[in-house]
N, C-alpha and C positions, 0 to 999 in steps of 0.2 A: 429696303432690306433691313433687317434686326438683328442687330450683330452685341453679340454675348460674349463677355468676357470670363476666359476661365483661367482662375486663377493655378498656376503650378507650381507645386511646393517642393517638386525632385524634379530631376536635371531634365527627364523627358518622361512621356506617358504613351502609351500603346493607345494605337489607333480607337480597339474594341472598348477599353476603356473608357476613353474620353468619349464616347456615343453613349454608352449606360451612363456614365457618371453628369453629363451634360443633360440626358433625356432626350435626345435624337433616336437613341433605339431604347425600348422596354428592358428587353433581358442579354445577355452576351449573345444567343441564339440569334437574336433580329439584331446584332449589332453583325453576326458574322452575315446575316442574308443580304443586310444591302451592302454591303461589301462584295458579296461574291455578284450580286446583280447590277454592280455598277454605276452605284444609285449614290454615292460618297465620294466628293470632291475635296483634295487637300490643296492648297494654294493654287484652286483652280482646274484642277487637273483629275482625270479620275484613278482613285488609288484601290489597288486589289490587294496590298499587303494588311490583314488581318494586324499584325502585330507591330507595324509602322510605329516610329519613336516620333512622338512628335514634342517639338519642343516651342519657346518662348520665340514666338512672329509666324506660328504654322497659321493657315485658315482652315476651317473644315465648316462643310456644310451639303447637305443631299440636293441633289441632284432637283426635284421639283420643291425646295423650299424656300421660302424668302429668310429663313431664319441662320446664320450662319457663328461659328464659335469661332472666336478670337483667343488665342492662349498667351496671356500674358505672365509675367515674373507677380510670385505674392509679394505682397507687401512686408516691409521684417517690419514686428515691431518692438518697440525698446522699453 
C-alpha cells in the first residue's frame, strides 16, 4: 500500500477537503459521492460525515485503493 503524507498547516481539515486537496476525489461533488457510497475509510473504519475534522495521526483512504493519506503536522520553518 502507498501511503502519502499530508501535510496540515490548521489544527484539523474536513473530510471533503482533504479528498480534493489530496486527489482521491476530482471535485467536492465526487468527494461527497464516495462519501455518501461508503467508498472512504478513516482510521479504518467507514466514515459518512461529509465534513469530519480530521486531524494530525487521522488515516484516510477508499475503500478499493491501495493508496492511502497519512495527515501529519507541517513542518515550522525558521
Amino acid at each position: 500500500m502507498k501511503k502519502q503524507e499530508f501535510q496540515l498547516k490548521t489544527p484539523f481539515i474536513p473530510l471533503m477537503s482533504l479528498l480534493k486537496a489530496s486527489g482521491l476525489a476530482q471535485t467536492g461533488g465526487h468527494a461527497g459521492i464516495l462519501i455518501e457510497e461508503e467508498e472512504v475509510l478513516v482510521n479504518g473504519e467507514v466514515e459518512l460525515r461529509k465534513r469530519r475534522k480530521l486531524v494530525v495521526g487521522d488515516e484516510v483512504r477508499l475503500q478499493e485503493s491501495d493508496q492511502s493519506i497519512i495527515i501529519v503536522a507541517a513542518s515550522v520553518e525558521s
